[in-house]
N, CA, C and O atoms as a DFTB+ gen file, in Angstrom:
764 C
 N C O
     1  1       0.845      -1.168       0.000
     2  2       0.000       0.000       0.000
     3  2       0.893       1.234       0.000
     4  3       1.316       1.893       0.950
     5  1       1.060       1.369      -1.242
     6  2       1.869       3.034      -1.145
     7  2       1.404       4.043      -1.699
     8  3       0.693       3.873      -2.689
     9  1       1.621       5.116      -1.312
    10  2       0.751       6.528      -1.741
    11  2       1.855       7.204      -2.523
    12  3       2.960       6.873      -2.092
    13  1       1.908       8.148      -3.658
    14  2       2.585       8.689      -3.653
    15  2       2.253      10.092      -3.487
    16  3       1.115      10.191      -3.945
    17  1       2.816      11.767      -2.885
    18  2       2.498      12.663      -2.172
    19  2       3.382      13.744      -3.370
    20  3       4.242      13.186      -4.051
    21  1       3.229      14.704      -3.508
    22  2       3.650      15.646      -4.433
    23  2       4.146      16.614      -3.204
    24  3       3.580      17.039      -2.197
    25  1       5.636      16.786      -3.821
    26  2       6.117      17.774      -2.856
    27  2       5.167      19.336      -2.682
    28  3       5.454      20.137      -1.792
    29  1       4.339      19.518      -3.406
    30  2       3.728      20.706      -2.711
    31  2       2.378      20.655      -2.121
    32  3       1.727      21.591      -1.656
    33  1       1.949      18.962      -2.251
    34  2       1.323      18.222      -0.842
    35  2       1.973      18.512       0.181
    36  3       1.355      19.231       0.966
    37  1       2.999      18.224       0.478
    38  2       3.646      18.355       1.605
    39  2       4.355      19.339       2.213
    40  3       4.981      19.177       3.261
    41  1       4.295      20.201       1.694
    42  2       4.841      21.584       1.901
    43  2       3.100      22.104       2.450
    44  3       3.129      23.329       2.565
    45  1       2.098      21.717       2.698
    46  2       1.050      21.827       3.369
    47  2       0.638      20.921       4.380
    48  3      -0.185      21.298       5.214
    49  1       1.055      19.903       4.407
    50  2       0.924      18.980       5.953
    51  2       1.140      19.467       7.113
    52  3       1.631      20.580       7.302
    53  1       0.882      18.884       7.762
    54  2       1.205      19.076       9.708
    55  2       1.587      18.326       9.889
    56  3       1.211      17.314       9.297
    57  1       2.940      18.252      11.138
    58  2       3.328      17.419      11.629
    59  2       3.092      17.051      12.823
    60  3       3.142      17.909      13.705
    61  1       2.856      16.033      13.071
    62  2       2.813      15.733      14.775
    63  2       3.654      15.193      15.479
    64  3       3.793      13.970      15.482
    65  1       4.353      15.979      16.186
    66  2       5.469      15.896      17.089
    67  2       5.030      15.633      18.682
    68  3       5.121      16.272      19.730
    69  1       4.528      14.391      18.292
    70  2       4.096      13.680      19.500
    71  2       2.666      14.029      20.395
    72  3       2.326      13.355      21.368
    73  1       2.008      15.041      19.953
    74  2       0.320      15.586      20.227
    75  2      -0.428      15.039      19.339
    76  3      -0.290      15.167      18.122
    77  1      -1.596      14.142      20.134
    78  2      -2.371      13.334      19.613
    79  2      -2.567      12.684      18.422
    80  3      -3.458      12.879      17.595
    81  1      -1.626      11.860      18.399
    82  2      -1.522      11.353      17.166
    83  2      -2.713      10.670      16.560
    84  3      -2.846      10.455      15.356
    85  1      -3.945      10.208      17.921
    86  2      -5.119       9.246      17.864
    87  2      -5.790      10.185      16.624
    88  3      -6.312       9.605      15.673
    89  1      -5.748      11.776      16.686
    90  2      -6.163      12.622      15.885
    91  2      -5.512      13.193      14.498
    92  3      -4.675      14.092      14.581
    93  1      -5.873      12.701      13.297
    94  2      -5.200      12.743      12.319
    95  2      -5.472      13.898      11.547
    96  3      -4.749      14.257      10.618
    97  1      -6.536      14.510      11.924
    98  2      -7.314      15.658      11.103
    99  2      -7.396      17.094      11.924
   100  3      -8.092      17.077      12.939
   101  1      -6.961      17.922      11.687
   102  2      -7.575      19.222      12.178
   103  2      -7.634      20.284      11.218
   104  3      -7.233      20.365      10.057
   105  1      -8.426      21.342      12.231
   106  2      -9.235      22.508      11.214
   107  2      -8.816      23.544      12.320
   108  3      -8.887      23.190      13.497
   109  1      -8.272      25.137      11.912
   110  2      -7.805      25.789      12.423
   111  2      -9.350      26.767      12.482
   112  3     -10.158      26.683      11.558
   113  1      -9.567      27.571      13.561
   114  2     -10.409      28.526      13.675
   115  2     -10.635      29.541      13.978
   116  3     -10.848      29.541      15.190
   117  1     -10.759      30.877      13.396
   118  2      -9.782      32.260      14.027
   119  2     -11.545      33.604      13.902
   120  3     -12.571      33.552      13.224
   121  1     -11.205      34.250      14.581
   122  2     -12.262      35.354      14.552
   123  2     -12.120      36.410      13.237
   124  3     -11.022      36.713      12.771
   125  1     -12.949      36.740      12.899
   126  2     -12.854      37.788      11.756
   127  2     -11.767      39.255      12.174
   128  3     -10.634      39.646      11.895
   129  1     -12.585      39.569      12.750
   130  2     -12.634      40.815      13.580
   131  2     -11.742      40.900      15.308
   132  3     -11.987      41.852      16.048
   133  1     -11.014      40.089      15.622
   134  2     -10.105      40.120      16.734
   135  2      -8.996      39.662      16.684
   136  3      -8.595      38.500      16.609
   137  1      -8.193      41.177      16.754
   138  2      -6.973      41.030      16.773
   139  2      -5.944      40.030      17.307
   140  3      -4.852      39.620      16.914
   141  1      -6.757      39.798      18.390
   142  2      -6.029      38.317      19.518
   143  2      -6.452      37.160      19.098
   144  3      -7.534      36.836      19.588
   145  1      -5.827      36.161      18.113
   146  2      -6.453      35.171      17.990
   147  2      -6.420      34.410      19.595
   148  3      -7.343      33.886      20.218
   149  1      -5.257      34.554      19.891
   150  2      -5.529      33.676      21.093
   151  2      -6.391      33.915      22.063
   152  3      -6.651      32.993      22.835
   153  1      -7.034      35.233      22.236
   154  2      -8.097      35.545      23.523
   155  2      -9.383      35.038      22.594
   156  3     -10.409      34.657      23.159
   157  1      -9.317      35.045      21.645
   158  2     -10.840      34.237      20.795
   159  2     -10.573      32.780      20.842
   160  3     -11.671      32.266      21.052
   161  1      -9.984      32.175      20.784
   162  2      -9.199      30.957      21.064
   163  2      -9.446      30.277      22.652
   164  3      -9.857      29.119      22.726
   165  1      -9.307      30.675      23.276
   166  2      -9.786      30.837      24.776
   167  2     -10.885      31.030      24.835
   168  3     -11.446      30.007      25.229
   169  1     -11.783      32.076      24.594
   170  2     -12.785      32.120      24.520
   171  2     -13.937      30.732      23.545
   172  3     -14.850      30.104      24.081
   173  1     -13.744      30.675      22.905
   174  2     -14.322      29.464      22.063
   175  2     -13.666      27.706      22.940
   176  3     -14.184      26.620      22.682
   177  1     -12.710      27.856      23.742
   178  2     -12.661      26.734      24.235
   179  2     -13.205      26.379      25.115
   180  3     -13.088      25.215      25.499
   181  1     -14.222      27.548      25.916
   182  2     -14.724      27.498      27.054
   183  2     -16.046      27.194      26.440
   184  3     -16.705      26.550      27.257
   185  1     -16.691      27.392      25.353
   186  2     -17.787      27.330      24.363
   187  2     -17.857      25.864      24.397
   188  3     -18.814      25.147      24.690
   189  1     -16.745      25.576      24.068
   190  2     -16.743      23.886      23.220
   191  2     -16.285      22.611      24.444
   192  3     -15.956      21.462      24.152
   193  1     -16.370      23.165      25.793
   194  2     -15.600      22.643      27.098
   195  2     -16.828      21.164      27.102
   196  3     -16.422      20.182      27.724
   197  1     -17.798      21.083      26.645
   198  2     -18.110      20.006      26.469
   199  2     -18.273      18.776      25.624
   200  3     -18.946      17.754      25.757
   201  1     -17.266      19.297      24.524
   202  2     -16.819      18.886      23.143
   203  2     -16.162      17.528      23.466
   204  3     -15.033      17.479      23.953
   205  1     -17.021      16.226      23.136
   206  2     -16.455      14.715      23.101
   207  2     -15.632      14.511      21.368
   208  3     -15.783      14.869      20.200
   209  1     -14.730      13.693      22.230
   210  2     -13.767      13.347      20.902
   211  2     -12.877      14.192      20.104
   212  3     -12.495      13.797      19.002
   213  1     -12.532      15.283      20.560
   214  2     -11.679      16.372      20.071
   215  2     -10.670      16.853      21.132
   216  3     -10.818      16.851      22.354
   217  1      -9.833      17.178      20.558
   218  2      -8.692      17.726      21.144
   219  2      -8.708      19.516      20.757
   220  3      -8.739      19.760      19.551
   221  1      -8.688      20.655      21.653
   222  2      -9.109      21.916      21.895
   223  2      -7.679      22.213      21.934
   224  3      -6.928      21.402      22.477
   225  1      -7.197      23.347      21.389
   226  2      -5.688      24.014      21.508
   227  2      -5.635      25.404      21.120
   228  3      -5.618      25.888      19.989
   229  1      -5.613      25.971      22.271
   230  2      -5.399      27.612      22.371
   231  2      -4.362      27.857      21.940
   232  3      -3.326      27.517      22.511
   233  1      -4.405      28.818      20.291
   234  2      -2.829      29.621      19.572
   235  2      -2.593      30.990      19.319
   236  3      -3.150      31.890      19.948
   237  1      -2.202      31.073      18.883
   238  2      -2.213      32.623      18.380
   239  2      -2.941      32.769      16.945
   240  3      -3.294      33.923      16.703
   241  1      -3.228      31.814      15.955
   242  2      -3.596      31.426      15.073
   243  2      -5.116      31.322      15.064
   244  3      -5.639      31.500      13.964
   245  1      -6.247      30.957      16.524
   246  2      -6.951      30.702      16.485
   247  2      -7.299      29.312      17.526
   248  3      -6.484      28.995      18.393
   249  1      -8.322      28.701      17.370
   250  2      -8.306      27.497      17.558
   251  2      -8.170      26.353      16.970
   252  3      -8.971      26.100      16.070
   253  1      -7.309      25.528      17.252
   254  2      -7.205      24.451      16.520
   255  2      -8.022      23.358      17.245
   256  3      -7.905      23.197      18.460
   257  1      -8.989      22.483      16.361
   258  2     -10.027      21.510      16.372
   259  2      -8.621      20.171      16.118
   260  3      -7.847      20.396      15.188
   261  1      -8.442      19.141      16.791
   262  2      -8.697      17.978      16.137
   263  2      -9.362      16.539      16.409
   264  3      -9.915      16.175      17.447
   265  1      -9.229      16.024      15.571
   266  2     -10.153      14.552      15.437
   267  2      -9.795      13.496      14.620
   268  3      -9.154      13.634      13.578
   269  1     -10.176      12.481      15.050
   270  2      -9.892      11.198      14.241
   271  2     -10.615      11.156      12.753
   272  3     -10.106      10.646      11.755
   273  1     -12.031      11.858      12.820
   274  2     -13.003      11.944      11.246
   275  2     -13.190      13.470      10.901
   276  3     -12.796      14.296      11.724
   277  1     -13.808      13.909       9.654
   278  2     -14.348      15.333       9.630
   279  2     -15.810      15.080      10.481
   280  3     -16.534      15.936      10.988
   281  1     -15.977      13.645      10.455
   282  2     -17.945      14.011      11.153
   283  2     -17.436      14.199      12.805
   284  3     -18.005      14.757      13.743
   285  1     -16.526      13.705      12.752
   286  2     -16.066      14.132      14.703
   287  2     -15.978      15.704      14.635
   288  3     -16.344      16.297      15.650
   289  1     -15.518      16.487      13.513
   290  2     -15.226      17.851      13.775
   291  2     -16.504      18.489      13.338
   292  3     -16.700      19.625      13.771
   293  1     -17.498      17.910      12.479
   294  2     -18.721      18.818      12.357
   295  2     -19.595      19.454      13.758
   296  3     -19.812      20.648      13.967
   297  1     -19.863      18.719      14.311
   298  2     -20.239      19.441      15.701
   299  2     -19.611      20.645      16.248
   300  3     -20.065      21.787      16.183
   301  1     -18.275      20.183      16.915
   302  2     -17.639      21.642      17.330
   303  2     -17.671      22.787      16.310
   304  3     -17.608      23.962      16.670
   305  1     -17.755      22.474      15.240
   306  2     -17.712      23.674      14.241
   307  2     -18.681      24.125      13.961
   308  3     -18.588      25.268      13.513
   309  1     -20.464      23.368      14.082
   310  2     -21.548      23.836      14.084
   311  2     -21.728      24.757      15.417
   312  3     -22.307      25.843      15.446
   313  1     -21.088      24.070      16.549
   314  2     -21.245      25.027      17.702
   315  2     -21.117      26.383      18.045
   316  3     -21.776      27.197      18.691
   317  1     -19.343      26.368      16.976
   318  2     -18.851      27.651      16.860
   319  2     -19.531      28.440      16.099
   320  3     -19.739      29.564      16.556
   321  1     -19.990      28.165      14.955
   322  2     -20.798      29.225      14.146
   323  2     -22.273      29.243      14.712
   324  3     -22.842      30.319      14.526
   325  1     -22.850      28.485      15.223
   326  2     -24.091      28.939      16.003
   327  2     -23.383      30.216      17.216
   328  3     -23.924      31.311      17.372
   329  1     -22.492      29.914      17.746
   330  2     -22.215      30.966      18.944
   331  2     -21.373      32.034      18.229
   332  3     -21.305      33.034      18.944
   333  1     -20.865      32.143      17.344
   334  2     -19.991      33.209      16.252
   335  2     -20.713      33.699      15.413
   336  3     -20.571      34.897      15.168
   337  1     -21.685      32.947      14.728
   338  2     -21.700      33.371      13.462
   339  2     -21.110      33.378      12.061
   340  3     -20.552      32.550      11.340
   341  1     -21.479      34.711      11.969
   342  2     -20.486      34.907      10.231
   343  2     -19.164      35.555      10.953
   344  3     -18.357      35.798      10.055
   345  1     -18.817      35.800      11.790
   346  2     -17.633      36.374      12.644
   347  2     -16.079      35.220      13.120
   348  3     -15.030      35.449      13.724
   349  1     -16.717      33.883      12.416
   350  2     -15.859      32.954      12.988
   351  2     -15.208      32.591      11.687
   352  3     -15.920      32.752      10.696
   353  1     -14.310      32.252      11.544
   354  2     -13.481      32.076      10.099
   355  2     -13.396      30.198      10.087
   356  3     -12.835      29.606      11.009
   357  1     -13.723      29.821       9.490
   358  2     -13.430      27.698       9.790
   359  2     -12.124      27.605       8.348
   360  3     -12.232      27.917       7.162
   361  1     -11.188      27.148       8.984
   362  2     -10.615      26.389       7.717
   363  2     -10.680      25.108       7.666
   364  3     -11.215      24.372       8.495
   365  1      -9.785      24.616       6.061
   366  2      -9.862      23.970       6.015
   367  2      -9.344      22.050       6.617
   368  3      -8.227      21.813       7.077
   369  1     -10.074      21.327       6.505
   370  2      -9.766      20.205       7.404
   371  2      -8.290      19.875       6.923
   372  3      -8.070      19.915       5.712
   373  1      -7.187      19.526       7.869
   374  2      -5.908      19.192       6.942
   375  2      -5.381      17.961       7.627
   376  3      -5.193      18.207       8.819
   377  1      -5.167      17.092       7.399
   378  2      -3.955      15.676       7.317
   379  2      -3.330      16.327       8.167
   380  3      -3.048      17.525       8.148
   381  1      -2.954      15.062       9.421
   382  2      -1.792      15.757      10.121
   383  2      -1.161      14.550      10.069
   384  3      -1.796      13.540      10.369
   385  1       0.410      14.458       9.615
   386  2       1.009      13.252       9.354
   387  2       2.405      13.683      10.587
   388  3       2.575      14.671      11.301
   389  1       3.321      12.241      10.356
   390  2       3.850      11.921      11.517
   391  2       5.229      12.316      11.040
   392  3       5.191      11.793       9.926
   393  1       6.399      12.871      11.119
   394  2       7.644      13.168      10.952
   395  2       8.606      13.182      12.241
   396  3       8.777      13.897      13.229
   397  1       9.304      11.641      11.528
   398  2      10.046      11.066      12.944
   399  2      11.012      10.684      11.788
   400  3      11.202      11.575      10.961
   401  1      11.734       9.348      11.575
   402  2      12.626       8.536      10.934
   403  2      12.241       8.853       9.661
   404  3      13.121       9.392       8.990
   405  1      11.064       8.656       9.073
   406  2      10.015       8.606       7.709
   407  2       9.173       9.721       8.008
   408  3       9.084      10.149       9.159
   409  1       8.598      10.182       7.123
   410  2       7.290      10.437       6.985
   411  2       6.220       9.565       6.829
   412  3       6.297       8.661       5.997
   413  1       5.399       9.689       7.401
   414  2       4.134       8.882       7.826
   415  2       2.846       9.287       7.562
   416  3       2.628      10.320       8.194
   417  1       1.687       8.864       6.773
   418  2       0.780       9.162       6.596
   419  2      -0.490       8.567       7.407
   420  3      -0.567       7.352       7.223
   421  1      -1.632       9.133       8.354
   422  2      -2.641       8.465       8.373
   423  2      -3.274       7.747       7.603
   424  3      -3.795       8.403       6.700
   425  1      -3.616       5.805       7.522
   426  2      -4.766       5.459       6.700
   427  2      -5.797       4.653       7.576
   428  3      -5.467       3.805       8.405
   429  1      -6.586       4.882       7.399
   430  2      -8.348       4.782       7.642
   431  2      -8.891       3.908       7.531
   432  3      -8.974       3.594       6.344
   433  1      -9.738       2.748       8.679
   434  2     -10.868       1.637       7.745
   435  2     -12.214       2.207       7.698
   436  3     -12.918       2.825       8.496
   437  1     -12.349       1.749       6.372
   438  2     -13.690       2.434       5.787
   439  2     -14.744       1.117       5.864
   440  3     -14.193       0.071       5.521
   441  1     -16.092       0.986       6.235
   442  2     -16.727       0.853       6.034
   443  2     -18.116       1.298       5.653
   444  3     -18.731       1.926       6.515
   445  1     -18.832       1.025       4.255
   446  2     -19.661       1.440       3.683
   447  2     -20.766       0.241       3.415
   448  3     -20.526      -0.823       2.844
   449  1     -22.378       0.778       4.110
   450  2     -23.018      -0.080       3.583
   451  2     -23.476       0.837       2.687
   452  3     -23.059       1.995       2.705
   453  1     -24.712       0.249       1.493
   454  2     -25.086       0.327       0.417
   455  2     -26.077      -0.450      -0.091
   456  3     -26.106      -1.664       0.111
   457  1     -27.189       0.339      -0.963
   458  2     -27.994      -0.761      -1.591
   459  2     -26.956      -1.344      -2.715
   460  3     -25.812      -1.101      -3.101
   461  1     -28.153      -2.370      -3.053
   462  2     -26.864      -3.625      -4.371
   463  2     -27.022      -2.615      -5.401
   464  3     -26.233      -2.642      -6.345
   465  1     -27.868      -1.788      -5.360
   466  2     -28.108      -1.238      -7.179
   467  2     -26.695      -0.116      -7.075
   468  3     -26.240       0.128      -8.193
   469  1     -25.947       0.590      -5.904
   470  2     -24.748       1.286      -5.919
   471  2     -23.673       0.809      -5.131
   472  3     -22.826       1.466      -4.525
   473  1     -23.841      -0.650      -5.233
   474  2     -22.289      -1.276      -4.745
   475  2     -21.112      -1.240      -5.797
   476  3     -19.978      -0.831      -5.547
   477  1     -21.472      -1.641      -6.796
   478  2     -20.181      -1.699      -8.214
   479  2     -19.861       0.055      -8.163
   480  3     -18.679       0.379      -8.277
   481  1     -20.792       1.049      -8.012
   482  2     -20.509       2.969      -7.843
   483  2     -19.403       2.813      -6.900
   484  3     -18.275       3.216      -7.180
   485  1     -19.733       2.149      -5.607
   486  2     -19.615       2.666      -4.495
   487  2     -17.642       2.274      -4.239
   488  3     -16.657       2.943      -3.923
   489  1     -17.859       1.115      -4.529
   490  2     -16.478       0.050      -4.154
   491  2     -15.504       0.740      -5.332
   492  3     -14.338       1.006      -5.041
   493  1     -16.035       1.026      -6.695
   494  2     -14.847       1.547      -7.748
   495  2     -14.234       2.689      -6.992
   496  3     -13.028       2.755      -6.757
   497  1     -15.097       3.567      -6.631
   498  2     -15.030       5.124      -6.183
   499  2     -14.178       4.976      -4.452
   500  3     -13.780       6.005      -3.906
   501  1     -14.020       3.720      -3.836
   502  2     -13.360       4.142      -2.703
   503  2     -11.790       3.205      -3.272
   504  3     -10.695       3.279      -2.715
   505  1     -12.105       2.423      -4.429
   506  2     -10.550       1.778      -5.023
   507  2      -9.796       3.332      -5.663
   508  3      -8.782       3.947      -5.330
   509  1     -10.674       3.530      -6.542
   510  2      -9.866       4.872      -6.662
   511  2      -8.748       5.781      -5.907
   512  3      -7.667       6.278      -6.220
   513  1      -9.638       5.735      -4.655
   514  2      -9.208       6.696      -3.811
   515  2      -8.013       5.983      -3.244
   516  3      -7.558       6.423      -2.188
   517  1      -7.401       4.860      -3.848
   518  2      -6.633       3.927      -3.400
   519  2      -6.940       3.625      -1.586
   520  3      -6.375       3.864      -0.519
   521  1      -8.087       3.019      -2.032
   522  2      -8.419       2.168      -0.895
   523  2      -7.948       0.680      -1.227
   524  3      -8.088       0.357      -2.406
   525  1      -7.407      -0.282      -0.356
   526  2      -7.146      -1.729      -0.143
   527  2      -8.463      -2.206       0.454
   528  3      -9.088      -1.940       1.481
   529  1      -8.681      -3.207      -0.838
   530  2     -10.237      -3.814      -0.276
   531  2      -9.518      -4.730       0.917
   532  3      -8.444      -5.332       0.943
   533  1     -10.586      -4.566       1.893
   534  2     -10.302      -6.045       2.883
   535  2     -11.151      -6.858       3.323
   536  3     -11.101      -7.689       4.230
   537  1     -12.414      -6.375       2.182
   538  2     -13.330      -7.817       2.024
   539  2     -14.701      -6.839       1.222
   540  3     -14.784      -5.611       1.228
   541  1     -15.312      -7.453       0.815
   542  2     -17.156      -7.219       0.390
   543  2     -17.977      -8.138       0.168
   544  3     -17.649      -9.133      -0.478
   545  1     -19.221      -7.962       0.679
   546  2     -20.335      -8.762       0.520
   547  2     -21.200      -8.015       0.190
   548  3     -21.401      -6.904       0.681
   549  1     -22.131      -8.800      -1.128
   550  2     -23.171      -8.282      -2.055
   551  2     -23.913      -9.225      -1.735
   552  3     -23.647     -10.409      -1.944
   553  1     -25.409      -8.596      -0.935
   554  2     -26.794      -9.692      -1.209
   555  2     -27.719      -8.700      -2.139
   556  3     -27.248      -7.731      -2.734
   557  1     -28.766      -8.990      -2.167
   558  2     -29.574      -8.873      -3.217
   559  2     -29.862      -7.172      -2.975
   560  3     -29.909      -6.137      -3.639
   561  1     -29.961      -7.470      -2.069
   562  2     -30.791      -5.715      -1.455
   563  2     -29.855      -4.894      -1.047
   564  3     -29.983      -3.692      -1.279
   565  1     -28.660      -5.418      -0.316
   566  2     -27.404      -4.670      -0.095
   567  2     -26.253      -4.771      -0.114
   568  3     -25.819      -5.907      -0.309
   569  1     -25.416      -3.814       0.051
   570  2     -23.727      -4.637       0.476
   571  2     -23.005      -3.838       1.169
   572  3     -23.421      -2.706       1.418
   573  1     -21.988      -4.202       1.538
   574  2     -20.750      -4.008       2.501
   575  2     -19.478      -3.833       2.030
   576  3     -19.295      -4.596       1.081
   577  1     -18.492      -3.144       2.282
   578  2     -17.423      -3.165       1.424
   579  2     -16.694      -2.312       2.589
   580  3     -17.361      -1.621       3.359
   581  1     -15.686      -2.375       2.647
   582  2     -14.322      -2.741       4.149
   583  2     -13.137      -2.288       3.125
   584  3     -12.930      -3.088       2.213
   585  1     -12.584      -1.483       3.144
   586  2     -11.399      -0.493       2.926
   587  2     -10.071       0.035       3.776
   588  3     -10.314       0.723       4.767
   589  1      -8.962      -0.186       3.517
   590  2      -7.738       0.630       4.329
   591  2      -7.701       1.062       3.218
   592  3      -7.828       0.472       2.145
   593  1      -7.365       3.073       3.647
   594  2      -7.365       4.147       2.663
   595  2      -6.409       5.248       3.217
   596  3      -6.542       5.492       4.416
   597  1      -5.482       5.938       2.538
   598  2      -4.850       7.252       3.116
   599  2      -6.271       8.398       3.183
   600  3      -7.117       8.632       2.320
   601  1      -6.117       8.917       4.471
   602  2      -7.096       9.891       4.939
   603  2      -7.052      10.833       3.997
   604  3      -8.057      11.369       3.530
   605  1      -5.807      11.101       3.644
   606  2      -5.453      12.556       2.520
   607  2      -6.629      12.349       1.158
   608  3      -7.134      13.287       0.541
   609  1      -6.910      10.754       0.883
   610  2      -7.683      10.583      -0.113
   611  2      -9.839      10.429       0.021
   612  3     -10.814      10.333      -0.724
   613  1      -9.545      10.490       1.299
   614  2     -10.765      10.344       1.812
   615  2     -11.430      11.623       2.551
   616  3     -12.487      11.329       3.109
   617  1     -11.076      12.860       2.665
   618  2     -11.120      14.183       2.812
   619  2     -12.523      14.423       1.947
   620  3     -12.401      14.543       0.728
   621  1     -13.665      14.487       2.455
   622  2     -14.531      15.052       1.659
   623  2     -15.556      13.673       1.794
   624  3     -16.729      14.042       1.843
   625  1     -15.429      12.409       1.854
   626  2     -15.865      11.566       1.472
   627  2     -17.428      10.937       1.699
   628  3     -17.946       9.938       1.199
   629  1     -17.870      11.763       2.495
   630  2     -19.362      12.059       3.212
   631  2     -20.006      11.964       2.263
   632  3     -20.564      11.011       1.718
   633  1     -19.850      14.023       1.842
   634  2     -20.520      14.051       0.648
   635  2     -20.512      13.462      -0.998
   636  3     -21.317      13.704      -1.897
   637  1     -19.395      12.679      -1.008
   638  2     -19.217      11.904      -2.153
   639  2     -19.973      10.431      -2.446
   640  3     -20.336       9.841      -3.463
   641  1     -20.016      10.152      -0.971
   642  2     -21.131       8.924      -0.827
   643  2     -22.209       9.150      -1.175
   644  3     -22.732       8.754      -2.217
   645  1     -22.760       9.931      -0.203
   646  2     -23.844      10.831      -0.486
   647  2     -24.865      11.072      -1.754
   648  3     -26.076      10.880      -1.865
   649  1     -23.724      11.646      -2.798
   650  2     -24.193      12.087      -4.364
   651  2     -24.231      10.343      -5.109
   652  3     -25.090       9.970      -5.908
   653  1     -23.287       9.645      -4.687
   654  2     -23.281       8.246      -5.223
   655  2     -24.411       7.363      -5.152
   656  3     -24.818       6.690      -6.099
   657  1     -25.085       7.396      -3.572
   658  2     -26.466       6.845      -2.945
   659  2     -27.112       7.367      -3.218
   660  3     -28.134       6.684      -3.150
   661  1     -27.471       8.840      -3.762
   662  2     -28.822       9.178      -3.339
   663  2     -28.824       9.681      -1.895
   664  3     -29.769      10.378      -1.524
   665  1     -27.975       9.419      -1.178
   666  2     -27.674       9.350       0.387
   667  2     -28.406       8.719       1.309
   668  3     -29.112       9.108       2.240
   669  1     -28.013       7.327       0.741
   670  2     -28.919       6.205       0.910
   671  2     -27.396       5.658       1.683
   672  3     -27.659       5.044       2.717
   673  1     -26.187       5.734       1.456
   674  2     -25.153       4.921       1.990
   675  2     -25.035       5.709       3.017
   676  3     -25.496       6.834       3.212
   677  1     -24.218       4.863       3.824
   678  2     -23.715       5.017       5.461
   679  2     -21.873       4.198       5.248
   680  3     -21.216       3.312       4.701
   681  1     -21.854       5.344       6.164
   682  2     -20.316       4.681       6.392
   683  2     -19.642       5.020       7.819
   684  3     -19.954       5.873       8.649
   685  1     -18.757       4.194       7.817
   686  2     -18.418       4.584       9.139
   687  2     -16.589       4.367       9.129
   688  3     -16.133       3.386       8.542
   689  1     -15.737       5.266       9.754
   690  2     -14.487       5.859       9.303
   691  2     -13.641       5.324      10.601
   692  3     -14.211       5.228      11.688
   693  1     -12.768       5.106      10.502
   694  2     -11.883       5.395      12.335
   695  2     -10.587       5.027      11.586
   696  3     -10.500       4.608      10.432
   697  1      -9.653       5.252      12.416
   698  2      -7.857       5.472      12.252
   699  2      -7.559       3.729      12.552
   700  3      -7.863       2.826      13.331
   701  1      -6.921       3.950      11.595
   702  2      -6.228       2.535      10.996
   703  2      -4.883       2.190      11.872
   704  3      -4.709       1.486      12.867
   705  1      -4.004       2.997      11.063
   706  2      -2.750       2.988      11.531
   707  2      -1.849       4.369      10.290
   708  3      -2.224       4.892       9.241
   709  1      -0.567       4.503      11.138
   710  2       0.020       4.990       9.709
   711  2       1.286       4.519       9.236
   712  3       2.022       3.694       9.778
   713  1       1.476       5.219       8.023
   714  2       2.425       4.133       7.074
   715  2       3.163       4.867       6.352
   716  3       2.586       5.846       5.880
   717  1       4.755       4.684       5.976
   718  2       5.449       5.964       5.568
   719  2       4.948       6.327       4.074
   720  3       4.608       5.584       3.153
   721  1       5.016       7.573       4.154
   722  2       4.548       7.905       2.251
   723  2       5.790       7.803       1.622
   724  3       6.911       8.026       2.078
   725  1       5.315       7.306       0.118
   726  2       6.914       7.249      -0.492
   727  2       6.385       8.682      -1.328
   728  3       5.268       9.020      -1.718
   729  1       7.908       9.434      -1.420
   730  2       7.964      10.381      -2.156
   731  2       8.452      10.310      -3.634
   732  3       9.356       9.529      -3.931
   733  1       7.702      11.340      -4.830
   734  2       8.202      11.238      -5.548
   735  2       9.298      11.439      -6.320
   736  3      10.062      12.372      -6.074
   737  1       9.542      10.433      -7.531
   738  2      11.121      10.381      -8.096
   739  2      10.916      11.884      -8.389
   740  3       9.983      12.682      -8.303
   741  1      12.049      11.906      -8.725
   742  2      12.554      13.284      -9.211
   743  2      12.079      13.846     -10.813
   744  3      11.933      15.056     -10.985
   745  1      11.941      13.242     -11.516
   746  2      11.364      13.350     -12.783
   747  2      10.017      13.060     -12.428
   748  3       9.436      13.000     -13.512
   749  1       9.220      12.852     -11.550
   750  2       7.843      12.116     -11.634
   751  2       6.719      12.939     -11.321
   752  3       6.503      13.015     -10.111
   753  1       5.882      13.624     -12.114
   754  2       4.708      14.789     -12.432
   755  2       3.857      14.558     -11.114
   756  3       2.811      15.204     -11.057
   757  1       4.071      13.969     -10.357
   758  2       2.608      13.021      -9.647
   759  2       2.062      14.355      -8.912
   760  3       2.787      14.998      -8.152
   761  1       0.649      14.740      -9.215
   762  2      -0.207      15.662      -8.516
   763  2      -0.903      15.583      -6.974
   764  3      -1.615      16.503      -6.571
């Protein structure tokens, strides 16, 4: 299972230098209008002090959200813009990979059920994403299909099910393990 990563992929990663690694994903969050990210930062952590499954980090930058899925981070971020508004800035969700010996990428087991009429949609569209099947079952009415995937490729993947089903599929995401990315050759275009 190897990924390959385009050096100006990676010139946008995060590294995790030993803070929650269980959390592979975060989203930075800053106020429009206040100069202090960090006193808005503080402030929004006391907002979100009952926030399950996330890790809360007061910066100068804002707040940083993270989580093992994006559906773990939809909540805190609905919270914030219910209590912010249009005044709260959300970015975007980013890969946080591991830089020790290698570089290391989060990958993901995916499971997706599905009716049978969008299993052949469903299973091409998470191979793509270079997912490793690790099993499927097709009965008449439905199916199942079991994936290890780099998170970097699964970013978005809600709503991609979603448009595929009808949003009739369900899936369910959690942290795999991670695995070093190989980088590309030197002549090699890879996007």
């Amino acid at each position: 299972m190897s990924t390959t990563v385009s050096t100006a992929k990676l010139s946008r990663r995060r590294d995790i230098a030993g803070t929650a690694p269980e959390y592979p994903l975060e989203r930075v969050c800053s106020h429009r209008y206040e100069p202090f990210q960090l006193k808005f930062a503080r402030h929004a952590q006391q907002v979100l002090q009952e926030a399950k499954d996330v890790e809360l980090e007061a910066t100068h930058a804002g707040l940083v959200l993270r989580g093992e899925t994006e559906a773990a981070l939809e909540d805190p971020v609905g919270l914030l813009r219910d209590f912010y508004g249009s005044q709260v800035r959300v970015g975007l969700a980013t890969v946080r990979y591991h830089h020790g010996v290698t570089l290391e990428q989060p990958y993901m087991g995916v499971r997706v059920r599905c009716r049978a009429s969008d299993f052949d949609a469903v299973k091409a569209d998470l191979l793509a994403r270079e997912g490793a099947l690790a099993d499927s079952e097709l009965t008449r009415s439905s199916g199942v299909i079991r994936v290890i995937a780099p998170l970097a490729r699964l970013l978005g993947y809600s709503e991609s099910l979603a448009r595929l089903t009808g949003g009739s599929g369900r899936e369910v995401m959690w942290l795999s393990h991670y695995a070093p990315v190989e980088m590309p050759s030197p002549g090699d275009d890879a996007a």
